[in-house]
C-alpha positions in Angstrom: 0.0 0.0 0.0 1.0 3.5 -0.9 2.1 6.0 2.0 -0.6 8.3 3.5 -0.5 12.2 4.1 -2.9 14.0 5.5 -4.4 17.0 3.5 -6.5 20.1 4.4 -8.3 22.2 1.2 -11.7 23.9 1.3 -14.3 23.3 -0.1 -17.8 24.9 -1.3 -20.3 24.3 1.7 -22.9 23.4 -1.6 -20.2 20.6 -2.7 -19.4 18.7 0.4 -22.3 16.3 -0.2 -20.4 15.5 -4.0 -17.3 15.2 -2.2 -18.9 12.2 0.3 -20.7 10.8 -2.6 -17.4 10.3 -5.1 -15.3 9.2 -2.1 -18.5 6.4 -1.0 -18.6 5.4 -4.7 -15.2 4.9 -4.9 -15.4 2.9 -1.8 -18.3 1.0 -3.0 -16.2 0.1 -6.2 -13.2 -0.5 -4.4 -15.4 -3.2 -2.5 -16.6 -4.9 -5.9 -13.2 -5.1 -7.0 -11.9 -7.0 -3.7 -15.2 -9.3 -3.9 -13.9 -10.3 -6.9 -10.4 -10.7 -5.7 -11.8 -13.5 -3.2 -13.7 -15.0 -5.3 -11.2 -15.5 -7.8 -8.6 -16.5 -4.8 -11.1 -19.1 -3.4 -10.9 -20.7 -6.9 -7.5 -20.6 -7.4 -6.4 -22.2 -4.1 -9.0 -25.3 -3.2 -8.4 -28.0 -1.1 -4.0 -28.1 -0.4 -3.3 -25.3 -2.4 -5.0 -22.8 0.5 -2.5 -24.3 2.7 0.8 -22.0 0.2 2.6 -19.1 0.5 0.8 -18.1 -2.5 -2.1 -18.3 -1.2 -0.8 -16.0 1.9 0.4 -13.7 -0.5 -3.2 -12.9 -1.9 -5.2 -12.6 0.9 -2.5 -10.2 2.2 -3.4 -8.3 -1.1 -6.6 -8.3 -0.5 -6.5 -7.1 3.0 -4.4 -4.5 1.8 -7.2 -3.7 -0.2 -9.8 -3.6 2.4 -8.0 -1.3 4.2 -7.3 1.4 1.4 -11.3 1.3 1.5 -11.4 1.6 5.3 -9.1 4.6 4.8 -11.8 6.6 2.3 -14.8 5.6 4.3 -13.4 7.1 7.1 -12.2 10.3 5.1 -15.6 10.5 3.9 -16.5 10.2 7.6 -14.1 13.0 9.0 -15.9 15.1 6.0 -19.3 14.4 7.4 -18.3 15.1 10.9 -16.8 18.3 9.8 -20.1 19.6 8.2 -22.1 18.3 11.4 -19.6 20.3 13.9 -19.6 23.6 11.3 -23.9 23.3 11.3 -24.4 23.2 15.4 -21.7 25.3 15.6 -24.0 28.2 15.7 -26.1 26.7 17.4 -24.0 25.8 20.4 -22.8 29.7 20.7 -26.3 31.3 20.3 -27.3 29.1 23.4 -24.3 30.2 25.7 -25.1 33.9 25.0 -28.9 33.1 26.3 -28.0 31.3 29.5 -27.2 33.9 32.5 -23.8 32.8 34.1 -23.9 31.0 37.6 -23.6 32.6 40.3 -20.8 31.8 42.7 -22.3 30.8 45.9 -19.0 31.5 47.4 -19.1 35.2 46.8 -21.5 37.6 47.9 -22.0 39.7 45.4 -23.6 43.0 47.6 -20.1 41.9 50.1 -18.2 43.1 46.8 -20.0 45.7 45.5 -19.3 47.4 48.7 -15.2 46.5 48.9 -15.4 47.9 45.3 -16.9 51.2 46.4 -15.0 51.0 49.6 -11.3 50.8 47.5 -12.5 53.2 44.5 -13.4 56.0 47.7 -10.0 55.2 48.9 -8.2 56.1 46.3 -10.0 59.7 45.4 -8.8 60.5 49.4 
């Protein structure tokens, strides 16, 4: 199997869904052609000849292969999550704003007020 790098590029928020469909498809045909691949390998190797280095060899090919489509599915994953996060985003901030902030029940906030006032008449002595 080739190397992997990791790569960052945007994207139009309208072509995202294209972007998850070609990456699935290619997946999906990816899939077919490692079907085939086993189905061709339990043919060629019957009865002794599953017990060969040859026979090794392929289904290392084809787990290979299986994992190159484990590797789009979950880039087409990470895509999806992406769009999910960027969508609540919003969402998530517009809630915070609503909500008061707690109180400390720690702190009494008249006790401070009055420290506050106290300090700030302190210093115009």
């Amino acid at each position: 199997m080739g190397q992997r790098v990791n790569v960052r590029y945007s994207v139009d928020l309208e072509e995202l869904p294209t972007e998850v469909e070609n990456l699935i498809g290619k997946a999906e045909k990816k899939i077919g052609e490692c079907h085939q691949e086993l189905q061709d390998l339990i043919k060629k190797y019957r009865g002794e000849l599953l017990m060969t280095t040859a026979c090794t060899q392929g289904i290392g090919d084809l787990r290979e292969d299986l994992a190159n489509v484990d590797f789009i599915l979950n880039d087409a994953s990470n895509i999806i999550h992406g769009f999910v996060s960027y969508r609540l985003k919003p969402t998530v901030e517009d809630t915070r704003e609503e909500e008061p902030l707690p109180s400390n029940p720690y702190v009494d906030a008249e006790q401070l007020n009055e420290k506050i006032q106290q300090f700030k008449d302190s210093l115009s002595k």
